[in-house]
C-alpha positions in Angstrom: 35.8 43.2 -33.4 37.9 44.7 -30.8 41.4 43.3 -31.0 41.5 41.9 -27.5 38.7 39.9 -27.7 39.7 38.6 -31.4 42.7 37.3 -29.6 41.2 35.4 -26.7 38.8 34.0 -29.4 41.6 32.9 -31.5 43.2 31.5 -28.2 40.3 29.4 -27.6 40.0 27.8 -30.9 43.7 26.6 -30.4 42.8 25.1 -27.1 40.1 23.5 -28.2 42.0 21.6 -31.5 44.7 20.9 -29.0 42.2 18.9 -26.7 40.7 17.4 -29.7 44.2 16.0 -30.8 45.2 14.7 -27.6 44.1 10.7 -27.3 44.9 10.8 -24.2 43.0 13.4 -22.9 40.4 11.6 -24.6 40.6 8.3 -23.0 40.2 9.9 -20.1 36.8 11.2 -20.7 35.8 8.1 -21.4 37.4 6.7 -18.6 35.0 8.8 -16.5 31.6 8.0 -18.6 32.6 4.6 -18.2 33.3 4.5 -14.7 30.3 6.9 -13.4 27.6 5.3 -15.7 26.1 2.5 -13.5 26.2 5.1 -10.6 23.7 7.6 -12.9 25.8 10.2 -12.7 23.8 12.0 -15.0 20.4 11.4 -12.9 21.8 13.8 -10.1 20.9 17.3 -11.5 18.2 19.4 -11.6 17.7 22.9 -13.2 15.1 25.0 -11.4 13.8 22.1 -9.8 12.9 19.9 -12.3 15.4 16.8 -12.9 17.5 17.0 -16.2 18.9 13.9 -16.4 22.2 14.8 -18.5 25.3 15.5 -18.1 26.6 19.8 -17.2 29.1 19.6 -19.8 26.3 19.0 -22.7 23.7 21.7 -20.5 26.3 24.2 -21.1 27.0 23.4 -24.3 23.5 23.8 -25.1 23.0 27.2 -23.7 26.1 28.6 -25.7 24.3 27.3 -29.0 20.6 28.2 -27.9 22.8 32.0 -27.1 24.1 32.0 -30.7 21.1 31.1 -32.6 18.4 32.8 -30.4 15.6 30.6 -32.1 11.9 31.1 -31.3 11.3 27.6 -31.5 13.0 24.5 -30.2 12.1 21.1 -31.1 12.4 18.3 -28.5 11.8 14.0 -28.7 11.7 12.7 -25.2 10.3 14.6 -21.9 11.0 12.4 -19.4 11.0 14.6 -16.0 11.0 18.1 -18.3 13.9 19.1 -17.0 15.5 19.9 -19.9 12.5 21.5 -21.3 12.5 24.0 -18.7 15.7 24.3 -18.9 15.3 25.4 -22.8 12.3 27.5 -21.7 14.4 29.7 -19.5 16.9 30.4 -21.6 14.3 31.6 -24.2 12.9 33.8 -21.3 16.1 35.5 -20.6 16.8 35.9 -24.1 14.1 37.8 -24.2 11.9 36.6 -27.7 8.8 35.0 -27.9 10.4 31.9 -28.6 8.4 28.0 -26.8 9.6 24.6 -26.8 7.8 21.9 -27.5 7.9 18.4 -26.0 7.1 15.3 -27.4 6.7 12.3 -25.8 5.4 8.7 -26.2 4.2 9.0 -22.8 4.4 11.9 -20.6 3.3 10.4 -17.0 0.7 12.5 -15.1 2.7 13.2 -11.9 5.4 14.6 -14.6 3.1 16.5 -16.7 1.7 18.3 -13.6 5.0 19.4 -12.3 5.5 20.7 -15.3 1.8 22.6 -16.3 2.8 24.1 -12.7 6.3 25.6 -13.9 6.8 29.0 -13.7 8.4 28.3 -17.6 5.0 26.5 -18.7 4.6 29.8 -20.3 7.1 28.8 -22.6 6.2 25.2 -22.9 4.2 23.4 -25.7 3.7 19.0 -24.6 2.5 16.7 -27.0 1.7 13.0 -26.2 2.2 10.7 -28.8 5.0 8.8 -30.9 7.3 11.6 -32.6 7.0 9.4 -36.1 3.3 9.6 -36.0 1.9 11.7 -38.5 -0.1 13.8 -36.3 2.3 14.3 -33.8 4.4 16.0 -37.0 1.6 17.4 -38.5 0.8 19.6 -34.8 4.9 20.4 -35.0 4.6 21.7 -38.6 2.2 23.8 -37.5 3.4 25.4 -35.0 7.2 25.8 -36.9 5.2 27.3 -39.9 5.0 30.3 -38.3 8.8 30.3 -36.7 11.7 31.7 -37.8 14.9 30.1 -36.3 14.2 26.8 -35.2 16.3 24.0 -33.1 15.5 20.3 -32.9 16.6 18.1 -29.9 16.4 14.1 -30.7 16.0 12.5 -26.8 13.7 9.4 -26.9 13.8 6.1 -28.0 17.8 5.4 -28.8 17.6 3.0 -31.3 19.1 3.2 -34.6 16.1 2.8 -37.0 13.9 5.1 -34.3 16.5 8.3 -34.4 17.3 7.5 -38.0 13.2 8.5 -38.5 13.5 11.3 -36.1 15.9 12.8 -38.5 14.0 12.6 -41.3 11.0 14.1 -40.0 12.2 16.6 -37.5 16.1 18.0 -39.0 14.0 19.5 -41.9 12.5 22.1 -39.4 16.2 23.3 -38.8 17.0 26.3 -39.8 20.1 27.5 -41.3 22.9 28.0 -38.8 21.1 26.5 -36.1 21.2 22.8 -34.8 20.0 19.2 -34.5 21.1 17.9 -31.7 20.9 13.5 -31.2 21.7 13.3 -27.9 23.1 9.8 -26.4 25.2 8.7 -29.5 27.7 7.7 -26.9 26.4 5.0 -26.6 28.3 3.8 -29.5 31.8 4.6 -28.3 30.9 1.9 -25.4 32.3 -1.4 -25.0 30.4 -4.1 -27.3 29.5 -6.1 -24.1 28.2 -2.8 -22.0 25.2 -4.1 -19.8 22.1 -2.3 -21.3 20.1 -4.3 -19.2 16.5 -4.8 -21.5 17.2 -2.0 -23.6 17.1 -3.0 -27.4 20.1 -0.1 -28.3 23.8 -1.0 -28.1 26.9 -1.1 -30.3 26.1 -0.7 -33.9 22.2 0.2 -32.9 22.3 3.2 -31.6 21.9 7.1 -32.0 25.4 7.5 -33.7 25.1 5.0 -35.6 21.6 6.9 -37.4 23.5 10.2 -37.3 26.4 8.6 -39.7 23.5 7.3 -42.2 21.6 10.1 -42.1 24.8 12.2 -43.3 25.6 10.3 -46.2 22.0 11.6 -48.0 22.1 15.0 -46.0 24.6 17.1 -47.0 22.9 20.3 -45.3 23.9 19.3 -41.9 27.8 18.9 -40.6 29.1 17.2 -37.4 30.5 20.3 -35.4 33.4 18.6 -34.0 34.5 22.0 -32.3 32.0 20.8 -29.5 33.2 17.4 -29.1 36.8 18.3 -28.5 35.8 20.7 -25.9 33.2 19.1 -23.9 35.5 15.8 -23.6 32.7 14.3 -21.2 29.3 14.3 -23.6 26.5 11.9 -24.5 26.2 13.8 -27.7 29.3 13.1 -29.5 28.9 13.1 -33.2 25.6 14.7 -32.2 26.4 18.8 -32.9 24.7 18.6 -36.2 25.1 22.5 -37.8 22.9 23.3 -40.7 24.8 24.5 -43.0 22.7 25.2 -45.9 
């Protein structure tokens, strides 16, 4: 590696523990999830036109893993508008492999679903209607991976605790080595106890985090990439950069 760009590297990684050990730098993150979340701040991007419904920070974070691992499959629970399907899909196309996403949902609405079939990244797009536990929903995934090489799974949907706790067990197998599982909204944990879901059934203690940290105790081929956390310091995926490692 050429010495200048060893160093900058090196320089990075120290910026990045020093953000993780500063509280306060910390709160403040929070601070702004906290004070932006009832005005839906993340509802107010699109990428190529299709709303993504997340926050930059997490998008970018994305793309640098999606860069590293180049997989030829990725993995996602929960479509909603697809814009983070197509978002996945054009990364693939500028990386240049063959490599589709698929996305699952319980119920992918018509006016969505044609938006999407009408997307110049459908090419790269593979939707599934149906519960992501039921056993033909996996059973259409597993055939599809069989024939993939580096795959990534993206956890999106229904954020309750026993739900992503499932997910995990049926869909972080399909990781490959090196690459990711990424459970998206644990946040939702580090919120205050009386937070105003409204009727959702997640909260405090039932929640995406909360699956991630029971999951981990059996699955010792996975590891919380903290590295993310501590630069992103704005995320919905906290706890959520799960690296296989093995």
């Amino acid at each position: 590696m050429n010495e200048e760009i060893r160093k900058f590297q090196e320089d990075k990684e120290k910026n990045i523990a020093a953000i993780g050990a500063d509280n306060d730098l910390k709160a403040l993150g929070m601070k702004f999830m906290l004070d932006t979340a009832h005005k839906k701040y993340s509802y107010n991007f699109s990428w190529m036109g299709r709303p993504i419904i997340a926050y930059p920070q997490d998008m970018i974070a994305m793309q640098e893993i999606i860069w590293d691992v180049k997989p030829d499959l990725i993995i996602e629970t929960g479509v909603a508008h697809g814009g983070s399907i197509v978002y996945y899909a054009s990364l693939l196309e500028m990386i240049g492999n063959d490599g589709i996403v698929i996305g699952i949902d319980i119920d992918i609405r018509k006016h969505n679903r044609d938006l999407i079939e009408e997307h110049p990244m459908f090419k790269r797009i593979k939707l599934i209607e149906g519960s992501s536990l039921s056993a033909d929903v996996v059973k259409q995934v597993s055939e599809i991976a069989s024939a993939k090489k580096k795959i990534m799974v993206c956890l999106d949907s229904n954020h309750t605790h026993e739900h992503v706790l499932e997910e995990l067990k049926l869909y972080a197998p399909f990781v490959s080595v090196d690459s990711y599982c990424v459970v998206f909204d644990t946040a939702v944990e580090d919120m205050p106890a009386d937070y105003d879901w409204g009727i959702r059934p997640w909260g405090k203690g039932n929640n995406p985090k909360t699956a991630v940290w029971e999951y981990l105790k059996a699955h010792d081929n996975f590891e919380i990439n903290k590295s993310i956390d501590n630069k992103l310091l704005i995320s919905v995926a906290p706890d959520g950069f799960l690296k296989r490692v093995k």
